[in-house]
C-alpha positions as CSV (number, residue, x, y, z in Angstrom):
1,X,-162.4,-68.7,159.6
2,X,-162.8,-65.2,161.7
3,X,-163.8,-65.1,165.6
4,X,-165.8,-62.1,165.3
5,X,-165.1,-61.0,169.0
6,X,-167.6,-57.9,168.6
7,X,-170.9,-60.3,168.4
8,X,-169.6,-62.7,170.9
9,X,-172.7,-64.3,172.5
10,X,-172.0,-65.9,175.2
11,X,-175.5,-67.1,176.2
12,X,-176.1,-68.5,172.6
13,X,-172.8,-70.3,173.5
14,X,-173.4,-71.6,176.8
15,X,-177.2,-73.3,174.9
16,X,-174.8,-75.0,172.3
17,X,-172.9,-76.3,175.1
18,X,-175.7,-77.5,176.9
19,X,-177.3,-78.7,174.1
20,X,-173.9,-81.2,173.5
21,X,-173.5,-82.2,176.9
22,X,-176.9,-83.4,176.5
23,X,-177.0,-85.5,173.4
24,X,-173.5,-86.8,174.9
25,X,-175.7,-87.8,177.9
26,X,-178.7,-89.2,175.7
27,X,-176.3,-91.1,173.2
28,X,-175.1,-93.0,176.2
29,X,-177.7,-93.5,178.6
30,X,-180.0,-94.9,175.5
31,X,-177.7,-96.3,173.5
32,X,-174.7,-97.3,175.6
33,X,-172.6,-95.4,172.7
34,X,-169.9,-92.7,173.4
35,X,-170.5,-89.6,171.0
36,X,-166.9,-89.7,169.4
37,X,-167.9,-88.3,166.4
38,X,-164.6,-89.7,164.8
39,X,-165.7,-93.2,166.0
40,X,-169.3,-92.8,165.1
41,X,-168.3,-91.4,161.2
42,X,-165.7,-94.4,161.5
43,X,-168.0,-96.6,162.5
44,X,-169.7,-95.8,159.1
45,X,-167.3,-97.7,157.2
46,X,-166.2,-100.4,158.8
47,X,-169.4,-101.3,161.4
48,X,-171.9,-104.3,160.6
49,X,-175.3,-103.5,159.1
50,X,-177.0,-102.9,162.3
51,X,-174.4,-100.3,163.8
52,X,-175.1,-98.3,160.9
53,X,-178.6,-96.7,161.2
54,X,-178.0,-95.0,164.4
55,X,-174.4,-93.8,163.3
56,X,-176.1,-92.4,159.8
57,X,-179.0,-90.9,161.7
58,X,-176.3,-88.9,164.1
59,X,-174.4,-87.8,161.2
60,X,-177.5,-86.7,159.0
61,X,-178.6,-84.7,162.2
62,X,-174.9,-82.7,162.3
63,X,-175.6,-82.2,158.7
64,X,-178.8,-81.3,158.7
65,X,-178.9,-79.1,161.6
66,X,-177.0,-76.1,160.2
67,X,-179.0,-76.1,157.2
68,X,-182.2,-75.6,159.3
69,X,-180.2,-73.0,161.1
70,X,-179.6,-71.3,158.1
71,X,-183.1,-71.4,156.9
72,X,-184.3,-70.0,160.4
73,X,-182.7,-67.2,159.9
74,X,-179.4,-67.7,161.9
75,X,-176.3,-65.6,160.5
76,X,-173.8,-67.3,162.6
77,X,-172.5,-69.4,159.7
78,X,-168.7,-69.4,160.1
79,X,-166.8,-67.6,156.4
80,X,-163.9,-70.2,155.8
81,X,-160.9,-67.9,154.3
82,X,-159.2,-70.9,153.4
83,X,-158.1,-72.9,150.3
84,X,-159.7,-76.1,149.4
85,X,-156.0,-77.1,149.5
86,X,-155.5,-75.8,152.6
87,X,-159.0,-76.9,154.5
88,X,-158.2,-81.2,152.6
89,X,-155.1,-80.7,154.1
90,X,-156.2,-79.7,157.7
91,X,-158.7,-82.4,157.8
92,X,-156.4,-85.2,156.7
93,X,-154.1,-83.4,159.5
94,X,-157.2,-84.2,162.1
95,X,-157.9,-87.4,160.8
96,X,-155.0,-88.7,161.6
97,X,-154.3,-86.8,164.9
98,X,-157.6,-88.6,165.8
99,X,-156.2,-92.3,165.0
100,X,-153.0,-91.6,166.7
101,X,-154.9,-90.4,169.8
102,X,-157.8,-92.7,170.2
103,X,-160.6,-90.3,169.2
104,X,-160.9,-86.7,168.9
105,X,-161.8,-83.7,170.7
106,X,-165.8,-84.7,171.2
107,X,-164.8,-88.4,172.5
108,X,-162.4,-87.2,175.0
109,X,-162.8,-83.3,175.8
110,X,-166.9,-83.8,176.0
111,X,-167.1,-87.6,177.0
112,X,-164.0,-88.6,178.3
113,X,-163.1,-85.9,180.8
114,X,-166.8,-86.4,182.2
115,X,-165.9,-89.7,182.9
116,X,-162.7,-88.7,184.6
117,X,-160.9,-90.5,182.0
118,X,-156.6,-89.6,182.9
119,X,-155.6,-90.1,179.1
120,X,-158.7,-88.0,177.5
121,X,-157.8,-84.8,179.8
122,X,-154.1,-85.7,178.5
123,X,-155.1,-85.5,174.8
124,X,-157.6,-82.6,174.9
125,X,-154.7,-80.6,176.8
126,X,-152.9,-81.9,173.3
127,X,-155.1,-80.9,171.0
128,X,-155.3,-77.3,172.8
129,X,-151.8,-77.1,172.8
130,X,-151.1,-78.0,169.1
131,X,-154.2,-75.3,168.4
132,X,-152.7,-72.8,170.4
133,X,-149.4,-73.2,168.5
134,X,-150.8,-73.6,165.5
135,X,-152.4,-70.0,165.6
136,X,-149.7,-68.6,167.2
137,X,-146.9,-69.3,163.9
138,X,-149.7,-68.8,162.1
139,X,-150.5,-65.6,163.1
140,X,-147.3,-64.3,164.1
141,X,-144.4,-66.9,162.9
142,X,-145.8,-66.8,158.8
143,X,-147.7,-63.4,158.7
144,X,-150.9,-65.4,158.1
């Protein structure tokens, strides 16, 4: 995946932001629920029956809200230059990163720090570590 740096938007990005801080606030204030997406797609397999609409309905909304995107005319679709190999292994990578650190990057860098939560400022200073580095052999280590 490129960062096209040229058609940076900055407003369009501070709306997305906005627009996730809000349905962080919503999912909690009126339904008491974190929005770990992690947890909530987790939740999805091993939740009762009655967990299970609302975690669906959030995940059908992730899923269906690029597709509207798309059909509104929105370009910003990200190109993936990657392998099918390569992107199975990432998320497997990320799947168990999120296990071994109690959630992932919504849960603690968009819920968790808000809440002033010690250990999710600890682990989203992780995960921008491990990203940084990642990119950086990447890039410069294995002429990626």
């Amino acid at each position: 995946m490129q960062i096209d740096a040229l058609h940076f938007t900055p407003w369009l990005s501070l709306v997305g932001g906005v627009m996730i801080g809000c349905a962080a606030v919503w999912l909690v204030a009126f339904n008491g629920r974190i929005a770990g997406i992690s947890g909530i797609v987790g939740g999805l397999l091993t939740a009762g029956r009655a967990e299970r609409g609302w975690r669906a309905a959030f995940v059908a909304g992730m899923i269906v809200a690029p597709v509207v995107m798309r059909f509104a005319g929105s370009n910003s679709m990200p190109q993936v230059d990657a392998s099918w190999l390569d992107v199975m292994a990432a998320g497997l990578l990320v799947g168990i990163g999120t296990r071994y650190a109690g959630g992932c990057t919504s849960g603690h860098g968009v819920c968790g720090i808000s809440r002033g939560a010690l250990r999710s400022a600890v682990a989203t200073a992780t995960f921008m570590v491990a990203g940084f580095a990642t990119v950086f052999v990447r890039l410069h280590v294995a002429g990626g």
